[in-house]
C-alpha positions as a Markdown table, in Angstrom:
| # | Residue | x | y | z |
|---|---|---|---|---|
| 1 | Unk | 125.2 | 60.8 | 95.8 |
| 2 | Unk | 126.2 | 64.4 | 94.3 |
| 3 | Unk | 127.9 | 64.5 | 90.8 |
| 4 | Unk | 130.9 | 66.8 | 90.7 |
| 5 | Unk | 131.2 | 69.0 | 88.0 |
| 6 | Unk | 134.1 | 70.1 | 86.2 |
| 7 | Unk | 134.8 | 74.3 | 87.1 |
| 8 | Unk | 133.1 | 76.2 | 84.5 |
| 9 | Unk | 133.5 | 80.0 | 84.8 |
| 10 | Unk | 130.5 | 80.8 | 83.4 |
| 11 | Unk | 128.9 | 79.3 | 86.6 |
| 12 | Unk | 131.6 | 79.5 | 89.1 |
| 13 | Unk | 132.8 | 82.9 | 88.7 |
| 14 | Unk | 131.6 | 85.2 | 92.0 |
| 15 | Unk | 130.1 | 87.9 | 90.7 |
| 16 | Unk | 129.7 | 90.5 | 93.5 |
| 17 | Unk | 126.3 | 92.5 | 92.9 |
| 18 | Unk | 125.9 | 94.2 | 96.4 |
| 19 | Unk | 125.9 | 98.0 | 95.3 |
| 20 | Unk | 124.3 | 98.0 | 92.1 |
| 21 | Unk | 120.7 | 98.2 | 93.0 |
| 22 | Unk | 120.1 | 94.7 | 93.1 |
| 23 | Unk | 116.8 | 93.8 | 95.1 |
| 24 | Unk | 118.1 | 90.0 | 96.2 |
| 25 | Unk | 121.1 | 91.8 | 97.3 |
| 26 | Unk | 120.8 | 95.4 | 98.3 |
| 27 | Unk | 117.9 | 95.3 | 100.2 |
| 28 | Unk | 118.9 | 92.1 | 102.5 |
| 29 | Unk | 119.6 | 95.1 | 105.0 |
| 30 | Unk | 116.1 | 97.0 | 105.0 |
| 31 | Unk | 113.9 | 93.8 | 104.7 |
| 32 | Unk | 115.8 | 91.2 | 107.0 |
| 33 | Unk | 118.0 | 93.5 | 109.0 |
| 34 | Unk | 121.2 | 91.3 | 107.9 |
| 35 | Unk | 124.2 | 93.0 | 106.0 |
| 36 | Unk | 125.1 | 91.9 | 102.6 |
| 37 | Unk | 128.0 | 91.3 | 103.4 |
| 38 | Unk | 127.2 | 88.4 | 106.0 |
| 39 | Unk | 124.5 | 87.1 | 104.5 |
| 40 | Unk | 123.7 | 85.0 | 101.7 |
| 41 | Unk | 121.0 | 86.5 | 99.5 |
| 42 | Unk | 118.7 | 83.3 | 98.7 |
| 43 | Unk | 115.3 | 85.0 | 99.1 |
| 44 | Unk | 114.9 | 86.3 | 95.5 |
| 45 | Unk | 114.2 | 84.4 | 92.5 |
| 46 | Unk | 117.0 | 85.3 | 90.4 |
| 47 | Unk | 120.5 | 83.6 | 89.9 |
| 48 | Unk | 123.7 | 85.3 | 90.6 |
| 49 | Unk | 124.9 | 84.0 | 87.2 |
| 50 | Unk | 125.7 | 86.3 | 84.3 |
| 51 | Unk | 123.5 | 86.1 | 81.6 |
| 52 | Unk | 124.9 | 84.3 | 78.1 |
| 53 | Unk | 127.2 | 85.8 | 75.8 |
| 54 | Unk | 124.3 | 86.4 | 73.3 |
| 55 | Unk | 122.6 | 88.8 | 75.7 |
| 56 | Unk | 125.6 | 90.5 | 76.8 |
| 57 | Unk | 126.3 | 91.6 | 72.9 |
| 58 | Unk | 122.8 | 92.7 | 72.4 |
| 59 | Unk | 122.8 | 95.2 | 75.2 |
| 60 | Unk | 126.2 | 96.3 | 74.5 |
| 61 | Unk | 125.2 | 96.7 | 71.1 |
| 62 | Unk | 122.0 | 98.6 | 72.1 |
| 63 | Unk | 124.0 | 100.7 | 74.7 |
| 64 | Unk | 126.8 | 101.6 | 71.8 |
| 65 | Unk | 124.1 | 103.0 | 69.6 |
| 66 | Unk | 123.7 | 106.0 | 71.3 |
| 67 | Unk | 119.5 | 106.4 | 71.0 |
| 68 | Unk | 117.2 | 105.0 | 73.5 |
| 69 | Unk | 113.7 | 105.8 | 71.4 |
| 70 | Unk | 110.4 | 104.0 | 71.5 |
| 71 | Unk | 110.4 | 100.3 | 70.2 |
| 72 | Unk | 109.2 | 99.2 | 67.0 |
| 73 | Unk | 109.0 | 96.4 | 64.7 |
| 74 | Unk | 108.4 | 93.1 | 67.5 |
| 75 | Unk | 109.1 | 90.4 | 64.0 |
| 76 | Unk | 112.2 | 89.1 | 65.3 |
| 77 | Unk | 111.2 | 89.2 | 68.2 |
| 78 | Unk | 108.0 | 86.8 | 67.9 |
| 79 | Unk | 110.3 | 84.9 | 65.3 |
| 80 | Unk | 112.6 | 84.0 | 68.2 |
| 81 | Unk | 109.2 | 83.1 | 70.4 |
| 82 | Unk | 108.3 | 80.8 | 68.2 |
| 83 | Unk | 111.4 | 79.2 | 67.2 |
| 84 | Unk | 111.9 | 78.8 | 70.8 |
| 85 | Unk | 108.6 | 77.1 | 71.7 |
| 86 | Unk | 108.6 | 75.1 | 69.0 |
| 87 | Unk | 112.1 | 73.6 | 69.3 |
| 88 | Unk | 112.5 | 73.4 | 73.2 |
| 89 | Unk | 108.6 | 72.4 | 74.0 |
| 90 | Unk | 106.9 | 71.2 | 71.0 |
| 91 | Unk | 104.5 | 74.0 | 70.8 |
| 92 | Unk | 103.8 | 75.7 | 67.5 |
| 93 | Unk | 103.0 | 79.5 | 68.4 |
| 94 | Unk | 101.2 | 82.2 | 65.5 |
| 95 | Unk | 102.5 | 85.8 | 65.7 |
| 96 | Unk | 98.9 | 87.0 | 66.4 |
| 97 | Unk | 99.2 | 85.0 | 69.6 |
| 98 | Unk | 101.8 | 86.8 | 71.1 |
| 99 | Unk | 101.3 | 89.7 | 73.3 |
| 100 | Unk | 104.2 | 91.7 | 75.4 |
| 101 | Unk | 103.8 | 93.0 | 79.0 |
| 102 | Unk | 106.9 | 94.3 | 81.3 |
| 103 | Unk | 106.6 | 91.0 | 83.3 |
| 104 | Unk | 104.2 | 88.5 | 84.1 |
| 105 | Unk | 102.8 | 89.6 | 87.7 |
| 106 | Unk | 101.7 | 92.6 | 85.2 |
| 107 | Unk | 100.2 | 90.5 | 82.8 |
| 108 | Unk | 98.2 | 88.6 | 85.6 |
| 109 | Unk | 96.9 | 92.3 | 86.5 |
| 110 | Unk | 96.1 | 92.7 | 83.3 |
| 111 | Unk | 93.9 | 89.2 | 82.8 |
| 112 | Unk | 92.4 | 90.1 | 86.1 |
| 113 | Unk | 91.1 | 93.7 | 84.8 |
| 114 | Unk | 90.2 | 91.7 | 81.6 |
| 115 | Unk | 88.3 | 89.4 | 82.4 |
| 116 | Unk | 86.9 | 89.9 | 86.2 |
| 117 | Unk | 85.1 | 92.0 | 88.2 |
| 118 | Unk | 85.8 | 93.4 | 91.8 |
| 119 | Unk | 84.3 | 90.7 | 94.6 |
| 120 | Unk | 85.0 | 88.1 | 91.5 |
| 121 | Unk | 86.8 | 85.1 | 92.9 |
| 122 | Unk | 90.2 | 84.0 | 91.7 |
| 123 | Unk | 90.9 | 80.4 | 92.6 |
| 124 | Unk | 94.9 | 79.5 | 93.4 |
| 125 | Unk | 96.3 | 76.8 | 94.2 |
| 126 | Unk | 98.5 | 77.4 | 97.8 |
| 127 | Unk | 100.9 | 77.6 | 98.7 |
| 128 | Unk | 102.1 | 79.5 | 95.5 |
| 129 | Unk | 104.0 | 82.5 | 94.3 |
| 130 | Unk | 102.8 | 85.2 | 96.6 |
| 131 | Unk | 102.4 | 87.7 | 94.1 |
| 132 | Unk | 99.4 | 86.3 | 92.8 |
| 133 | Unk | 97.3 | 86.6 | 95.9 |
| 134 | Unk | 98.8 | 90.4 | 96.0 |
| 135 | Unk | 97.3 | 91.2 | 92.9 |
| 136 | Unk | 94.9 | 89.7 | 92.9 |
| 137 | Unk | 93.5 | 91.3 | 96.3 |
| 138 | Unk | 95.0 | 94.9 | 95.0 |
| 139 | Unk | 92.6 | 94.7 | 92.0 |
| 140 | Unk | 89.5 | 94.0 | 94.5 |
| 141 | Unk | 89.0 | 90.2 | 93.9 |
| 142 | Unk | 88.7 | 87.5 | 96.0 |
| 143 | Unk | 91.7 | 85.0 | 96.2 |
| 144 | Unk | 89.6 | 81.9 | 96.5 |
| 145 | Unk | 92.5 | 79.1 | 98.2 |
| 146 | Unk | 92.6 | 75.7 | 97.3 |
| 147 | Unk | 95.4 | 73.9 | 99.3 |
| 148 | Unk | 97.8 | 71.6 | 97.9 |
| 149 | Unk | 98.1 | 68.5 | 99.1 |
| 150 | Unk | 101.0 | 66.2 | 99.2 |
| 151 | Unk | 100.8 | 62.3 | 97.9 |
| 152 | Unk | 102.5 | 59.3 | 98.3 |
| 153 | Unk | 105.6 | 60.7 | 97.1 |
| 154 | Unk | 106.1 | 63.6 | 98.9 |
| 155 | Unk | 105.0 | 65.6 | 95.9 |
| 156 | Unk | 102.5 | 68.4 | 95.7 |
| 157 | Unk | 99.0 | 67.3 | 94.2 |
| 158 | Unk | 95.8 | 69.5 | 93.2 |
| 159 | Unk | 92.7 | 67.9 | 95.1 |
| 160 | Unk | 90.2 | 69.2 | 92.2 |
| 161 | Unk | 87.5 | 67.5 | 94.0 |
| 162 | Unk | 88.2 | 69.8 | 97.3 |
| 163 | Unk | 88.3 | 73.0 | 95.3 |
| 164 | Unk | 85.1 | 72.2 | 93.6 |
| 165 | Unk | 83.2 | 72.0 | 96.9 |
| 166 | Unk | 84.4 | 75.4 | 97.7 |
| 167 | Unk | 83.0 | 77.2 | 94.5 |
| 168 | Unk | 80.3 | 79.3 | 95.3 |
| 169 | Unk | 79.0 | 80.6 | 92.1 |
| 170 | Unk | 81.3 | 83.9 | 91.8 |
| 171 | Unk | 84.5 | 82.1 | 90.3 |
| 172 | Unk | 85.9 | 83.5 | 86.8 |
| 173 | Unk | 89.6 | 82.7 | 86.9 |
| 174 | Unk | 92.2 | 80.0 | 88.1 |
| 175 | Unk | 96.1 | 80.8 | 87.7 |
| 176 | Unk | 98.2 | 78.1 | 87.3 |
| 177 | Unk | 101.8 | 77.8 | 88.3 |
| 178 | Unk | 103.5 | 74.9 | 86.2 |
| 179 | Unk | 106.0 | 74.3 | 86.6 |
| 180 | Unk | 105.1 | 74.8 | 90.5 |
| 181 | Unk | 106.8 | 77.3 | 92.6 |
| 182 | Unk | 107.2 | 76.6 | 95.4 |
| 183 | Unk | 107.8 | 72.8 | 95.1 |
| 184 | Unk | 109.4 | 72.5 | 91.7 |
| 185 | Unk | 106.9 | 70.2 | 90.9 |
| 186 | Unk | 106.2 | 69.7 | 87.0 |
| 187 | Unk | 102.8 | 68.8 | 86.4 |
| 188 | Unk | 101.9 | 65.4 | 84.5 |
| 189 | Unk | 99.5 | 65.4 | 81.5 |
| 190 | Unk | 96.9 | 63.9 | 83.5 |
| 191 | Unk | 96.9 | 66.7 | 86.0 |
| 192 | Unk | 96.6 | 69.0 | 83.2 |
| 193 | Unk | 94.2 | 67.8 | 81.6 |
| 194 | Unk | 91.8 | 67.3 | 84.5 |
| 195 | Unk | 92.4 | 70.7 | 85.5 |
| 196 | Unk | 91.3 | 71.7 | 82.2 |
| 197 | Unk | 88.5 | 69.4 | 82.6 |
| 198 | Unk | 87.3 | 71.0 | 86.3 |
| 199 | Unk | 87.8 | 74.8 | 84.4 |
| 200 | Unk | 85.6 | 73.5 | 81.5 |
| 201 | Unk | 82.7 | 72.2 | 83.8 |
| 202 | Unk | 82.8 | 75.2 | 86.1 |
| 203 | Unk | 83.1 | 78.2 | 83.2 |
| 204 | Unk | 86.4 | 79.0 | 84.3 |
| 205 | Unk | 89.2 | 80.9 | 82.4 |
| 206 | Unk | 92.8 | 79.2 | 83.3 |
| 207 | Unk | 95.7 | 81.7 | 83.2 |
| 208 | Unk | 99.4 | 79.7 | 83.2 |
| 209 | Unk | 101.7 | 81.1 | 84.3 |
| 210 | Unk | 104.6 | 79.0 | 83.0 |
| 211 | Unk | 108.1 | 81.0 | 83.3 |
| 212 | Unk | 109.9 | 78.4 | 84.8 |
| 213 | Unk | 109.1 | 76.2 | 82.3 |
| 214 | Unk | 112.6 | 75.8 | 80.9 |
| 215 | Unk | 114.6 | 75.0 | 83.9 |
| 216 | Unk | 113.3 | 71.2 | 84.2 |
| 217 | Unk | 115.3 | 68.6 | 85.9 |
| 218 | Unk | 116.3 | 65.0 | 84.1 |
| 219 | Unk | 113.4 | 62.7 | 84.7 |
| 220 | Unk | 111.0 | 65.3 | 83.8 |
| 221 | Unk | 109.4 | 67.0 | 81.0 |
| 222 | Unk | 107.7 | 70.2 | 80.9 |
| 223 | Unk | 104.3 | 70.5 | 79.2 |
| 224 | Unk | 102.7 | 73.6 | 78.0 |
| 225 | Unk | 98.9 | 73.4 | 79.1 |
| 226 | Unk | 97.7 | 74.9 | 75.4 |
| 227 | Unk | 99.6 | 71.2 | 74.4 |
| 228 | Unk | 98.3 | 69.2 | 77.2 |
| 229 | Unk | 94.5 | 70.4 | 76.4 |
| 230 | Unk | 94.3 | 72.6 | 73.5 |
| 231 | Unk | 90.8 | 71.7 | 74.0 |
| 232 | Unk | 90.4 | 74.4 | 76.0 |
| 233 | Unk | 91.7 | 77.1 | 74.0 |
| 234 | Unk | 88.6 | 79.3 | 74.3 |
| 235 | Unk | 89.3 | 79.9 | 78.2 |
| 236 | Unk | 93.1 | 79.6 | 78.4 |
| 237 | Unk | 96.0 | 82.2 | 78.6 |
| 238 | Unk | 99.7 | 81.1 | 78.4 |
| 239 | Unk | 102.1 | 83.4 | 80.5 |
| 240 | Unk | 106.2 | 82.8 | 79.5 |
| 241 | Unk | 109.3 | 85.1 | 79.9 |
| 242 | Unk | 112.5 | 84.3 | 79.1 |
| 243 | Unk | 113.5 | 86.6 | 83.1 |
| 244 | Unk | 114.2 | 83.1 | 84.8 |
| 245 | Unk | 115.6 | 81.2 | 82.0 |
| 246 | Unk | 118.1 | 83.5 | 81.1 |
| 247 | Unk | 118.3 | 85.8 | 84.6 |
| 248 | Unk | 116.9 | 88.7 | 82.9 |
| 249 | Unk | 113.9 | 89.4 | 85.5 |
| 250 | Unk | 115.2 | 93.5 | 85.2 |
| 251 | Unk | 114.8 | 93.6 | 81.9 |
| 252 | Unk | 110.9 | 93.6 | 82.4 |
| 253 | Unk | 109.7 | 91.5 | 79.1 |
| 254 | Unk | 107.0 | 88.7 | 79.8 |
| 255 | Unk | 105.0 | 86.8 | 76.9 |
| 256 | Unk | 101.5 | 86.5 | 76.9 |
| 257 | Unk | 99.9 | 83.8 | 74.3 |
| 258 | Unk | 96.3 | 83.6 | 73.4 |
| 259 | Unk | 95.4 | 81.1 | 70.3 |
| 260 | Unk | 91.6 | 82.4 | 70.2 |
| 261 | Unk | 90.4 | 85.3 | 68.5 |
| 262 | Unk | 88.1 | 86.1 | 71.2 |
| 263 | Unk | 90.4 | 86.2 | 73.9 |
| 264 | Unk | 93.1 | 87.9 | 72.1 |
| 265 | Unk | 90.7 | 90.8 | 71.1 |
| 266 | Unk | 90.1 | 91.6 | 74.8 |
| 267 | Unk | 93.3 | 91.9 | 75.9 |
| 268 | Unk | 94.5 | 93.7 | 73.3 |
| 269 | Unk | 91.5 | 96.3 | 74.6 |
| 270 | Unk | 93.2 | 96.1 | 77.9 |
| 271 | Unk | 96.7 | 96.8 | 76.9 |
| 272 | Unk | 95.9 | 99.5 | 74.8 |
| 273 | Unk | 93.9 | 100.9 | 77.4 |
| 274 | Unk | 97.0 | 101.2 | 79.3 |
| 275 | Unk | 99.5 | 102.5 | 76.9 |
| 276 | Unk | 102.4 | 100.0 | 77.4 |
| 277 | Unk | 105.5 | 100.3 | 75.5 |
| 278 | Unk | 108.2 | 97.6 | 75.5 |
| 279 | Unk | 111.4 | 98.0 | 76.8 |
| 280 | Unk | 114.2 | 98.6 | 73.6 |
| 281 | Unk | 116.8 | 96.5 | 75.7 |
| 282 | Unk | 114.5 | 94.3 | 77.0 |
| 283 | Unk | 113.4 | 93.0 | 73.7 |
| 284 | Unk | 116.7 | 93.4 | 72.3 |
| 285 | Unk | 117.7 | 90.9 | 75.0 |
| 286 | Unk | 115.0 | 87.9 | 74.7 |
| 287 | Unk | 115.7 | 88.0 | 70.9 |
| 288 | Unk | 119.4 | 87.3 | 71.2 |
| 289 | Unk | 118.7 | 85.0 | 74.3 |
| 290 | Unk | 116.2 | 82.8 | 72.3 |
| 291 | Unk | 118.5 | 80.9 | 69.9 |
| 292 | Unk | 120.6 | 78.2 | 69.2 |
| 293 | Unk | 123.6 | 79.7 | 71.5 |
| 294 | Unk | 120.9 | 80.3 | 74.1 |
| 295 | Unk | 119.4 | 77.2 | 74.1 |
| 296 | Unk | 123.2 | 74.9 | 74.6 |
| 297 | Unk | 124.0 | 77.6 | 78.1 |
| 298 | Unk | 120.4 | 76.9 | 79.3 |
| 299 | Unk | 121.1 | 72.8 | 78.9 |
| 300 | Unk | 124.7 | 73.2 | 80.6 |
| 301 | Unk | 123.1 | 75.6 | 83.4 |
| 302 | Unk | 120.3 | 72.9 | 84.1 |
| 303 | Unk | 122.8 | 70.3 | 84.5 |
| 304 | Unk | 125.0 | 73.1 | 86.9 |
| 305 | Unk | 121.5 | 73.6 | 88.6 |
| 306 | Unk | 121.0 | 69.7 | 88.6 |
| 307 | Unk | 124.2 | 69.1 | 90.8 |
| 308 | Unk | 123.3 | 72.3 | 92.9 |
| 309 | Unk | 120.3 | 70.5 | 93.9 |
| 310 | Unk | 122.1 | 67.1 | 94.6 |
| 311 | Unk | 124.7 | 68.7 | 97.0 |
| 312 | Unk | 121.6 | 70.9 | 98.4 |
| 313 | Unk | 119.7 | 67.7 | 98.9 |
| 314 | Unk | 122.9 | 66.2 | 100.6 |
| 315 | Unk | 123.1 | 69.2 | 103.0 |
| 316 | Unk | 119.1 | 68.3 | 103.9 |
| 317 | Unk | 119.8 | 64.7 | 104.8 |
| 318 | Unk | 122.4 | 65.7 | 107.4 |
| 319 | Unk | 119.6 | 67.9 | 109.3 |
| 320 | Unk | 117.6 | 65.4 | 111.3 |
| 321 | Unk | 113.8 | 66.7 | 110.6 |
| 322 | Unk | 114.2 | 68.6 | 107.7 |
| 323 | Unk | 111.9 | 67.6 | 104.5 |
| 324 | Unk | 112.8 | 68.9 | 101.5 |
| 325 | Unk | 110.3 | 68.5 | 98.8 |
| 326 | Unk | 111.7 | 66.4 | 95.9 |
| 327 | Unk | 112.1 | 69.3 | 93.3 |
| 328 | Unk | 111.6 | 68.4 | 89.9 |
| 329 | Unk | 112.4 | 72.1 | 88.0 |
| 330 | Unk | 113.6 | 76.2 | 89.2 |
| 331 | Unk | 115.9 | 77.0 | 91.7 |
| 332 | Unk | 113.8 | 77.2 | 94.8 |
| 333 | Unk | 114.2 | 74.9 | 97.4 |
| 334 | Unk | 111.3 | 74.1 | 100.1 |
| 335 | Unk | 111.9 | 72.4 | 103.1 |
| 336 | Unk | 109.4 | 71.5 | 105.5 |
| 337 | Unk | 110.8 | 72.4 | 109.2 |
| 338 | Unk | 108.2 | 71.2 | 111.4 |
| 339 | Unk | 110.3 | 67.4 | 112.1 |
| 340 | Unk | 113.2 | 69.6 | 113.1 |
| 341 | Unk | 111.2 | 70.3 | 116.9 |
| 342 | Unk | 111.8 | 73.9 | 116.2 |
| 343 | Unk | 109.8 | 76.7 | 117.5 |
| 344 | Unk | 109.2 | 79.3 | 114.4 |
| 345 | Unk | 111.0 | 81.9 | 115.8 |
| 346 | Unk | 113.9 | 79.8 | 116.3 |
| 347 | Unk | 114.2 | 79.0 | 112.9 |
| 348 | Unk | 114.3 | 82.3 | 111.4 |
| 349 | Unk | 116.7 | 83.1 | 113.6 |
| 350 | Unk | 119.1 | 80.4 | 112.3 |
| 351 | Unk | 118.3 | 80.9 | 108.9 |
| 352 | Unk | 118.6 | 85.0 | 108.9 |
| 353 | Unk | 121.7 | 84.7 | 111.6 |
| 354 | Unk | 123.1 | 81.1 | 111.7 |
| 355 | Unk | 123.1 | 80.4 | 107.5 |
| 356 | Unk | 126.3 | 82.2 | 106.5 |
């Protein structure tokens, strides 16, 4: 049964973005073949929502100023990391911690060059974000797959036991995505803490990547790994951004946080090595977004989100075959197709052609 909501225009308000360079939009045409303006663009993960008042002041602010120079002075920035962490996930956060790439498929470049060699194996958990296998194999490492499997409740499980029988000796790395994408699946404490058990015993360093860790359904609580096993702080990398939360993925601004010394020391070696400067609006933008204002539009777009995926849900039941995995946090539905009797290219077909 779908909940209806009341119409709020910060949701329900069409906001056309074909023409302004927008890659979910724009390049429908070159990738798919299919004009924006007969298809619906729901291959990119970003929302067609505006982003919250907040962020709309800071860059108009910025943009009224006048000069674009270099950034300096990240304290408010980290400030509003920390109060952010702290009061939405229970996780206390140092300034030294924190370190700022232009994204997080950057920052997993960055651990990989940190902390692996080429022919090094990377071990993923698949199917996952494809960008991680693409870096991984552009920086000359091996993705090393370990398959999902799915449990009693239709949900996607990590078979630790299957991935350790495929270890061959030249393993440094695993990168986690939690919560899961695909799936949506938001891993329990138990699974967290057994994967930081299997990276423990097998001299692993775990890399989390965690950006969608703020759009979490009801029924489910998100759990930063450095809380679910801060015993493994000497081998562990937290990945956040505030892109997803806040649809701010083109203001290129990802959070990496390291708690030990050791760690933090070489990757600040690597990022120096590569000269990176943040982005003056980006940061502008995640200090305004993480705040009090922030944090009440990102628990009404959750519950917006929430009813989305009931009526999306609905739509599924009326498609005899179709198996959409029960999603538990982001945006991204994934439907199993293979009850449906239809050939592959069939499908695309009706999803590229017949979904209007």
């Amino acid at each position: 049964m779908t909940t209806e909501l009341p119409f709020d225009p910060r949701f329900d308000t069409v906001i056309d973005r074909r023409g302004t360079h927008s890659a979910k939009w724009d390049m429908m045409g070159p990738v798919y073949g299919v004009d924006a303006a007969d298809g619906l663009a729901m291959w990119v993960a970003d929302m067609d929502f505006a982003s919250p008042e907040p962020v709309r002041a800071a860059v108009a602010a910025m943009a009224a100023h006048g000069v674009y120079g270099y950034f300096g002075d990240d304290a408010a920035y980290k400030a509003a990391i920390r109060w952010w962490m702290q009061t939405r996930h229970g996780w206390t956060v140092e300034d030294g911690a924190i370190f700022t790439t232009p994204g997080l498929v950057n920052a997993v470049g960055l651990c990989l060059q940190t902390w692996t060699a080429p022919g090094d194996g990377v071990i993923l958990f698949t199917p996952v974000y494809h960008a991680f296998a693409r870096v991984i194999r552009a920086a000359g490492r091996t993705v090393v797959e370990s398959r999902l499997v799915r449990d009693a409740a239709g949900d996607y499980a990590m078979d630790l036991d299957a991935a350790a029988a495929q270890l061959t000796g030249r393993e440094k790395m695993v990168i986690l995505c939690s919560p899961h994408n695909p799936g949506g699946r938001v891993w329990r404490q138990d699974e967290l803490v057994a994967l930081a058990g299997f990276c423990a015993r097998h001299d692993l360093l775990l890399v989390s990547d965690e950006v969608h860790h703020d759009l979490v359904f009801p029924g489910h609580r998100h759990l930063p790994m450095a809380l679910a096993a801060p015993e493994i702080a000497d081998r562990l990398v937290m990945l956040t951004a505030a892109s997803k939360t806040f649809n701010i993925a083109g203001a290129h601004v990802g959070n990496v946080i390291i708690s030990d010394p050791k760690l933090r020391g070489a990757f600040a070696t690597s990022l120096g090595a590569m000269g990176i400067s943040p982005n003056s609006f980006g940061m502008a933008m995640v200090t305004a977004a993480y705040g009090p204002e922030g944090a009440a539009w990102v628990d009404d777009l959750v519950a917006y989100l929430d009813g989305n995926r009931q009526i999306f849900d609905a739509g599924m039941a009326a498609i005899p075959g179709a198996d959409p995995m029960p999603l538990q946090a982001t945006y991204l539905a994934w439907v199993d197709f293979a009850g449906t009797g239809m050939a592959r290219d069939e499908l695309m077909t009706r999803i590229e052609r017949g979904a209007r």
